[in-house]
C-alpha positions as CSV (number, residue, x, y, z in Angstrom):
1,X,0.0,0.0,0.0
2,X,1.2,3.3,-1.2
3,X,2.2,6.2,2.1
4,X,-0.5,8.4,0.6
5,X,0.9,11.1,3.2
6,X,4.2,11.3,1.7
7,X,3.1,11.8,-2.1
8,X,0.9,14.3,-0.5
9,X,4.2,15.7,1.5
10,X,6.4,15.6,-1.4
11,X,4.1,18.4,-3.6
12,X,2.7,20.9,-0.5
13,X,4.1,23.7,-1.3
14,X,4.9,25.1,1.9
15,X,6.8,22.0,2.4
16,X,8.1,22.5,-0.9
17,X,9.0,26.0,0.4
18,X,10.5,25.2,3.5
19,X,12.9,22.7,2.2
20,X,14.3,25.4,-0.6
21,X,14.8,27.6,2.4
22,X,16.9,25.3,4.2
23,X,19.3,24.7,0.6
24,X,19.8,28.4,1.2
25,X,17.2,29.8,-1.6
26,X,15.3,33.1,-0.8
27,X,11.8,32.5,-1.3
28,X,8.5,34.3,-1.3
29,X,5.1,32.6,-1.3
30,X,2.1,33.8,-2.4
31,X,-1.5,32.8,-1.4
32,X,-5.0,33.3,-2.6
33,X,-6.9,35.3,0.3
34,X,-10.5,36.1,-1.5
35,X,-12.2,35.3,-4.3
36,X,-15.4,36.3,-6.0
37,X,-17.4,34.3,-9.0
38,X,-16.3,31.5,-10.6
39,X,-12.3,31.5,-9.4
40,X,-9.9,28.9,-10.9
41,X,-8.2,27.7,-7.2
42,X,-9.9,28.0,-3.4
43,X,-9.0,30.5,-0.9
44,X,-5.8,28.8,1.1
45,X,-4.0,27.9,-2.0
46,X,-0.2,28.9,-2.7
47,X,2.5,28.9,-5.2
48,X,6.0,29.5,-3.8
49,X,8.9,31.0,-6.0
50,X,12.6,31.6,-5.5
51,X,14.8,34.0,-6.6
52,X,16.1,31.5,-9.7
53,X,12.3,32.0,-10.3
54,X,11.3,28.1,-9.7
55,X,7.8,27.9,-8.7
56,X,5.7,24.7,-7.4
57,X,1.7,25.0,-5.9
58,X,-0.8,27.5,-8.1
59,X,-3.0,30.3,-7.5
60,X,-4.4,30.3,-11.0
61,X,-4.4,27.0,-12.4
62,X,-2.1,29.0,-14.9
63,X,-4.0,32.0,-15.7
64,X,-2.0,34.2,-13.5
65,X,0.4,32.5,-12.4
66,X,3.1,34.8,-15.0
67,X,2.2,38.1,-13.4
68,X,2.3,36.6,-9.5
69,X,6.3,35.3,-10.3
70,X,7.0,37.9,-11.7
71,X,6.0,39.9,-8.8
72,X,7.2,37.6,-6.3
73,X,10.9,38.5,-7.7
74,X,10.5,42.4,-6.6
75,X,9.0,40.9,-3.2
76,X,12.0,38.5,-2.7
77,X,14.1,41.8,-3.7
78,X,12.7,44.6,-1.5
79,X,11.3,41.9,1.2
80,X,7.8,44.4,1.1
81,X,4.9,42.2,0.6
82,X,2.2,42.9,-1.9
83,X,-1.6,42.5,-2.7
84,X,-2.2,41.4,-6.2
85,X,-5.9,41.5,-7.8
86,X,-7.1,40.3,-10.5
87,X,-10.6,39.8,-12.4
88,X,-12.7,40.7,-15.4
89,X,-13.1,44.0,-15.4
90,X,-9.0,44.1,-15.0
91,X,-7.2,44.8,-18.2
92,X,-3.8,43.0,-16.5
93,X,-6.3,39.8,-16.0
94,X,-7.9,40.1,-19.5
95,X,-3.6,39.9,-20.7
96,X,-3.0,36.8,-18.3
97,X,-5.8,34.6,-19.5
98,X,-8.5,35.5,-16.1
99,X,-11.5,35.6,-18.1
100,X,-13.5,33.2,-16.4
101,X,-16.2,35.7,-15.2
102,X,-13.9,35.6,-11.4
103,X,-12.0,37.7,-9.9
104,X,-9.0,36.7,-7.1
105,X,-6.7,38.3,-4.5
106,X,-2.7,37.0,-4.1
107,X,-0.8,38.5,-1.2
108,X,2.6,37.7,-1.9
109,X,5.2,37.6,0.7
110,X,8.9,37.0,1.5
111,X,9.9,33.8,3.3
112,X,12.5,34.0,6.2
């Protein structure tokens, strides 16, 4: 019988996170806080980034996923933590493919 726990384990990415911290990455990891309408990923969900910019986890199931690494760089950088939004009415969301009639919030923090 398979340890169902450790597949799980293997691809949290806090966990994911954590361990990249410990090799001596910086990291930043962003999470979804609110959502309205039909939104791709639940509220609790992350995607963590490095400064290499390696990502694992999603906020987006894609569709943003771009414009929150990208972000997450200047976050890692300056170590000030941002608010990200996007939805329909959003020209940014429109450009990343977040035209599913939802809109989400990221906030987007350092690690460490």
């Amino acid at each position: 019988m398979e340890n169902t726990a450790h597949l799980d384990e293997s691809r949290d990415p806090l966990i994911i996170a954590e361990g990249w911290m410990k090799d001596g990455r910086e990291v930043a990891v962003a999470t979804v806080v609110e959502t309205w309408g039909s939104a791709p990923r639940p509220v609790g969900s992350h995607l963590v980034i490095d400064s290499e910019g390696n990502f694992q986890g999603s906020v987006s199931g894609g569709c943003v996923e771009g414009a929150v690494i990208a972000e997450a760089a200047d976050v890692i950088e300056t170590g000030k933590p941002r608010m990200l939004e996007f939805g329909v009415a959003d020209e940014t969301a429109w450009r990343v493919g977040l035209s599913c009639g939802g809109r989400i919030r990221v906030y987007v923090e350092r690690l460490g």
